[in-house]
VEXDREN-2710 file (C-alpha; in Angstrom, 1 decimal):
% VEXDREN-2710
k/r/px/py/pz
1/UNK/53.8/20.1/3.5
2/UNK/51.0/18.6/5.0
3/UNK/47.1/18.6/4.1
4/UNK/44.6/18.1/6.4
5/UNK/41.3/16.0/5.0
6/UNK/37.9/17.2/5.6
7/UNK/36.3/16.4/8.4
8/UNK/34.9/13.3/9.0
9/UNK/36.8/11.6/5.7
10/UNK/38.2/8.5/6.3
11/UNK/41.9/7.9/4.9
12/UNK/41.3/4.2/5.1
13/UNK/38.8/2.3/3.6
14/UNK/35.4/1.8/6.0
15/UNK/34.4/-1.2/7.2
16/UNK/30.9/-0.4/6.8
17/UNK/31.6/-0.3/3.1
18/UNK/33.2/-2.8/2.8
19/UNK/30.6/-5.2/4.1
20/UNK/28.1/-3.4/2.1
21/UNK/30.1/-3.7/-1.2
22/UNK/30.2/-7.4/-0.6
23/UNK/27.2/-7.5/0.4
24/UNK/27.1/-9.1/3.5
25/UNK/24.5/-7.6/5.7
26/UNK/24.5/-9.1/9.1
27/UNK/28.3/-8.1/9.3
28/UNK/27.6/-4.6/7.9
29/UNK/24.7/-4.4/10.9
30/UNK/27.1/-5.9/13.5
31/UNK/30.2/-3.1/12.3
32/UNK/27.4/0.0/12.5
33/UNK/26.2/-1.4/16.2
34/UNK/29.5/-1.8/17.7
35/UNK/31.1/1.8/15.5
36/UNK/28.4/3.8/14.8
37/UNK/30.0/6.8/14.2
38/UNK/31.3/5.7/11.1
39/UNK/27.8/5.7/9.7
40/UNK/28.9/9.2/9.9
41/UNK/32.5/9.0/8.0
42/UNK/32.4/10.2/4.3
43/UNK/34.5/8.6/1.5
44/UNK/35.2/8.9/-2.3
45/UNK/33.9/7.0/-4.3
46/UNK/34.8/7.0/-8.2
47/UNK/31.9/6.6/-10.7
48/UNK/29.3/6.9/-7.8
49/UNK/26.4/7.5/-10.9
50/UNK/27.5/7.7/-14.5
51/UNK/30.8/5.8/-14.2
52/UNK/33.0/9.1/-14.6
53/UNK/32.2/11.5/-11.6
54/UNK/33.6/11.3/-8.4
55/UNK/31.3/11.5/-5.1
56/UNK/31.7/11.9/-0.9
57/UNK/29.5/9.9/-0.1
58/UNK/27.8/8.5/3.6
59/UNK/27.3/4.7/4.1
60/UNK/23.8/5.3/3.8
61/UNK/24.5/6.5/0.2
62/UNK/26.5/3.0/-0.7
63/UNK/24.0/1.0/1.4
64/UNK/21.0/2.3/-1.2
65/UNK/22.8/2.1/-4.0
66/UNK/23.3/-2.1/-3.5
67/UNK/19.7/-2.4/-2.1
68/UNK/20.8/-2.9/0.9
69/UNK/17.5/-4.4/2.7
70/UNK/15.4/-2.6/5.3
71/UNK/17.4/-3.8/8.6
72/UNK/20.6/-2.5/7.4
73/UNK/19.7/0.8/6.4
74/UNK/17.4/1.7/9.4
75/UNK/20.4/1.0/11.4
76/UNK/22.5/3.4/9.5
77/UNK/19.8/6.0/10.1
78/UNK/19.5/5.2/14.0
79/UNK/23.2/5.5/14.1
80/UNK/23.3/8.8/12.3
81/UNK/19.6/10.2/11.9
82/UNK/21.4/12.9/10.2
83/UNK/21.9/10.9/6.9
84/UNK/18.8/11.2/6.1
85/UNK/19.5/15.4/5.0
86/UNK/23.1/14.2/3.8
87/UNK/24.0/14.9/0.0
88/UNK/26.2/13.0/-2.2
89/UNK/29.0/15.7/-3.5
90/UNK/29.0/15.6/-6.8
91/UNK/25.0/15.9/-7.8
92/UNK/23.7/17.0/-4.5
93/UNK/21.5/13.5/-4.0
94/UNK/19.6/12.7/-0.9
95/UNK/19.9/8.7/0.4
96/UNK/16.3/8.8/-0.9
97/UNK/17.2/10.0/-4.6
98/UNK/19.7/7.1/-4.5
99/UNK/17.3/4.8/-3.3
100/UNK/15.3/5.6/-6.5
101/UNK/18.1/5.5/-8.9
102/UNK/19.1/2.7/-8.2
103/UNK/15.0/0.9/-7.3
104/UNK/16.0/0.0/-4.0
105/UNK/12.9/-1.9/-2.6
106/UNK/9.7/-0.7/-1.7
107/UNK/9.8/-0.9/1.7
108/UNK/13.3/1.1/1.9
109/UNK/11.7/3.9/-0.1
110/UNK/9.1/4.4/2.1
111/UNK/10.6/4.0/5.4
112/UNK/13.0/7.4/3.7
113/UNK/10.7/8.6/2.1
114/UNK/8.5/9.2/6.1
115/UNK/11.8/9.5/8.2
116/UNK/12.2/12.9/5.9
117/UNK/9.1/13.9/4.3
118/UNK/10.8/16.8/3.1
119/UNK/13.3/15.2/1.3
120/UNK/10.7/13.7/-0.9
121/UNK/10.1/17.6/-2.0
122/UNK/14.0/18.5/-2.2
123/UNK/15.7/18.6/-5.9
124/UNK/18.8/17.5/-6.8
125/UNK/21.4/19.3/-9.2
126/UNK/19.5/19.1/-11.8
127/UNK/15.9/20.0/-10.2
128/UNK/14.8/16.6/-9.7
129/UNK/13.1/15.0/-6.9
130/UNK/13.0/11.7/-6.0
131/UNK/9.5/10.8/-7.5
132/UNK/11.3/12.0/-10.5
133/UNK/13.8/9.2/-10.6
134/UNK/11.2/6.3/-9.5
135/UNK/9.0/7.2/-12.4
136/UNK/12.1/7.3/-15.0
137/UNK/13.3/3.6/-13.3
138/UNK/10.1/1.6/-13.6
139/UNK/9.2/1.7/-9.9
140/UNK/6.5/0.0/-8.9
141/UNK/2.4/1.8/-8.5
142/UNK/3.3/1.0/-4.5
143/UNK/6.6/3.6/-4.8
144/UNK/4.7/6.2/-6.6
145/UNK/2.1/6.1/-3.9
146/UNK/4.0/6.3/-1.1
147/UNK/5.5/9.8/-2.9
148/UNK/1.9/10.5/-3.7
149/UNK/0.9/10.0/0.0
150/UNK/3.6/11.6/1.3
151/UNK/3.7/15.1/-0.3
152/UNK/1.2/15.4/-3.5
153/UNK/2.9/18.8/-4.5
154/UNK/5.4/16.6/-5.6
155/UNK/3.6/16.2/-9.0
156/UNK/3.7/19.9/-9.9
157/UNK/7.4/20.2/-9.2
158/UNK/9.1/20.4/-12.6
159/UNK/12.9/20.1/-13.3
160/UNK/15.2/22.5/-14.9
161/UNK/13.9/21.3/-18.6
162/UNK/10.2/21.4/-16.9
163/UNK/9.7/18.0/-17.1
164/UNK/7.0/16.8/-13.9
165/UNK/7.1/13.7/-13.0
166/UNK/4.3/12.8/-15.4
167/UNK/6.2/13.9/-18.1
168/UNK/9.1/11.4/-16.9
169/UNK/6.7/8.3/-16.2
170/UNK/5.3/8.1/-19.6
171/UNK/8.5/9.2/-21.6
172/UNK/10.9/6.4/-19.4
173/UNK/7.5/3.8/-20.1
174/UNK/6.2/3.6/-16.7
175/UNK/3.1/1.4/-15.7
176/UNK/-0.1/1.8/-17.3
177/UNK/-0.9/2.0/-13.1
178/UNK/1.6/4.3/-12.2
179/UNK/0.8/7.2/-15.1
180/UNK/-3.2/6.6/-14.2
181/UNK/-2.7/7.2/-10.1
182/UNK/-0.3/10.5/-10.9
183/UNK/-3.4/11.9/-13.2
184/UNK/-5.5/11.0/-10.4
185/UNK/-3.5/13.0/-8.3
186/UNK/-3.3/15.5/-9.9
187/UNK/-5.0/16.0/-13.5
188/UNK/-3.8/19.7/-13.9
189/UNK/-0.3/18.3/-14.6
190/UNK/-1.7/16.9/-18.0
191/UNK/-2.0/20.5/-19.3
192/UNK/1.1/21.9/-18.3
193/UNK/4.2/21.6/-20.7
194/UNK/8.1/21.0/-20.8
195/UNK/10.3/24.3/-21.9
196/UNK/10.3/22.6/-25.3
197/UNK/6.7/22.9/-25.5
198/UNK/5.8/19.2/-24.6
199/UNK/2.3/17.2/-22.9
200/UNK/2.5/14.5/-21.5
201/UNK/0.2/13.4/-24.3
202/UNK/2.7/14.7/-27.0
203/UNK/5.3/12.7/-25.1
204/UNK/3.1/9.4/-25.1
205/UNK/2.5/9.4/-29.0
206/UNK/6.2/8.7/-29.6
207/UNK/7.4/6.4/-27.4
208/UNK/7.6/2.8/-28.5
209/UNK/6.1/1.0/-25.6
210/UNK/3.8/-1.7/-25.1
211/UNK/1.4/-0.1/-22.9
212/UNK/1.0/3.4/-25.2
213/UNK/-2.1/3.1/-26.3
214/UNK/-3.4/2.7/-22.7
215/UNK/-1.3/5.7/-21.5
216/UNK/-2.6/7.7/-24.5
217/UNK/-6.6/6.8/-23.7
218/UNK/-5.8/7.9/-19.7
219/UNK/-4.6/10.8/-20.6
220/UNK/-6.7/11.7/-23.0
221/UNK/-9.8/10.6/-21.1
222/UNK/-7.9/13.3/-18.2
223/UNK/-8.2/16.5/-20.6
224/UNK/-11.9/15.5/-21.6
225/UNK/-12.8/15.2/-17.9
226/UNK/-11.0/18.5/-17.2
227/UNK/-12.6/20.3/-20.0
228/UNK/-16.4/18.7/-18.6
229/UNK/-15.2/20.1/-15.7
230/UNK/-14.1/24.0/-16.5
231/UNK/-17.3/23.9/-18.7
232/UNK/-19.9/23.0/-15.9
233/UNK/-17.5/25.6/-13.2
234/UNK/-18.1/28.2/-16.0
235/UNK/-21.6/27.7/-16.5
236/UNK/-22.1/27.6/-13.0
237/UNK/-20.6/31.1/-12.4
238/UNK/-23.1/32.1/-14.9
239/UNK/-26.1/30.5/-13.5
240/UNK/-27.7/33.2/-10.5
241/UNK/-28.1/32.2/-7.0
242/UNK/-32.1/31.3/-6.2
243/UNK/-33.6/33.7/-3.8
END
């Protein structure tokens, strides 16, 4: 009896990978410019993300989970601009949610993050979206902007808990920086709540980190200037027009 693989899947081991895996960039850029069609090969991979499920996975996958610089993976994406919509089998992840899980650099995530603007708004298996993942793996202010830039309706996007990015950057400790330019943003997401009932407030009185107190006076300082603010659009509604 014979079975037939899908598509596309590699029986032997590619060579992209490999140089990838040991890191060895300039080979992995000379392999994808003299076969770049196996930018479009998939392969298994075991323990892709928590160490116990398998994934198919694309080289650009590998090359952003080993932070893989900038050179190599834009010429993955010129050899198969169709990476860039690829997900990862076993929890649906674009390239750009790897990126984040596993802080690929700055300049990486942004360069993904504008080749597919709407991947930045596209959730994974468990309704997250990228921004999701840079603010639970202490990304830097620069990241969050670019997701900021990008698409702002990013920070009303809540995953299957209801947790919105905000909720994830102070509960995973992100910068002081990071949790201010979010509420800047967007300061209605300091009002809204998790399915268990939660604030971003409520969720920035118990963690243990350094910054907590500052996180705690921004957000706080975000509900008075929202309150000031549905105060002075009531009275307004109240107050005639002049003649």
């Amino acid at each position: 009896m014979h079975f037939h693989l899908p598509l596309h899947l590699s029986r032997k081991r590619n060579q992209i990978n490999l140089h990838l895996s040991e890191e060895d960039w300039q080979s992995a850029i000379t392999e994808i410019d003299c076969h770049p069609h196996d930018c479009e090969i998939w392969s298994s991979r075991a323990g892709f993300f928590d160490g116990d499920h398998e994934s198919r996975v694309l080289p650009i996958h590998v090359a952003c989970s080993l932070h893989a610089p900038l050179e190599v993976v834009r010429a993955i994406v010129n050899a198969y601009p169709g990476c860039l919509t690829a997900k990862e089998s076993s929890f649906k992840r674009l390239p750009i949610h790897v990126a984040c899980m596993y802080s690929a650099s700055e300049d990486v995530i942004e360069y993904l993050a504008r080749e597919y603007v709407a991947g930045t708004l596209e959730p994974d298996i468990i309704g997250r979206l990228p921004i999701h993942y840079a603010c639970s793996n202490g990304s830097p202010k620069a990241v969050v902007e670019t997701f900021l830039s990008v698409n702002p309706a990013s920070t009303l996007y809540a995953d299957f808990n209801g947790w919105l990015p905000l909720h994830v950057a102070v509960h995973f400790g992100a910068s002081t920086e990071v949790v201010r330019e979010i509420v800047r943003v967007c300061p209605a997401a300091v009002a809204i709540k998790t399915k268990k009932s939660s604030t971003a407030l409520s969720l920035a009185e118990k963690v243990g980190t350094k910054n907590r107190e500052e996180v705690v006076a921004v957000l706080k300082g975000a509900m008075v200037t929202g309150q000031n603010d549905t105060r002075q659009s009531s009275f307004a509604r109240r107050v005639p027009m002049a003649a």
